[in-house]
N, C-alpha and C positions, 0 to 999 in steps of 0.2 A: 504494500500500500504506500504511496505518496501521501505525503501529509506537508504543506505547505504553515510554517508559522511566522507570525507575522507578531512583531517588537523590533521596539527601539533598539534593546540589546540583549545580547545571552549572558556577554561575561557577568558574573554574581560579584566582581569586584567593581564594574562600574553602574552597575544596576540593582537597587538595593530592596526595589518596589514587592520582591518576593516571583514576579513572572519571569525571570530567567531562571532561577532556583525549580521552580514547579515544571517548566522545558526543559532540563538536564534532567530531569529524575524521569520523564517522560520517554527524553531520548536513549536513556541508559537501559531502562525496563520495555521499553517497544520493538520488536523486529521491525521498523518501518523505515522508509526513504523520508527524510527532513529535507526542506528547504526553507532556511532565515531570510526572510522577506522584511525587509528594515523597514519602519512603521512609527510614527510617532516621537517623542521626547524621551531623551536618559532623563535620569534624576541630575538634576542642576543645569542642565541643558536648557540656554534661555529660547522663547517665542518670540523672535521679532521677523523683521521681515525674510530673511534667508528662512528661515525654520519652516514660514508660511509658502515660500515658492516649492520647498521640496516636498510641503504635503501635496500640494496640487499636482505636482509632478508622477506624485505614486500611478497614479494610473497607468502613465505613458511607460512607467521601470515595469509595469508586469508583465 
């Protein structure tokens, strides 16, 4: 099975929010194909206007 996942980040050191922690224990425990699909804000990662071009963008990167 492919499984497409989609966040900001996996590393558990630069992302503290708990969803890359629950995606490693997924990836670890699933016989399945992953694909990190970048998605949103790290933690401390500000919202200004770069941040907003590259969500509009997601479409065009899938």
């Amino acid at each position: 099975m492919k499984i497409l996942i989609t966040a900001p980040e996996l590393d558990e050191t630069r992302n503290v929010s708990g969803i890359s922690t629950v995606v490693r224990q997924i990836i670890e425990n699933c016989p399945s194909r992953y694909t990190h699909f970048v998605a949103g804000s790290t933690d401390g990662e500000g919202k200004g206007a770069r941040w907003a071009l590259k969500q509009i963008a997601l479409p065009l990167r899938f």
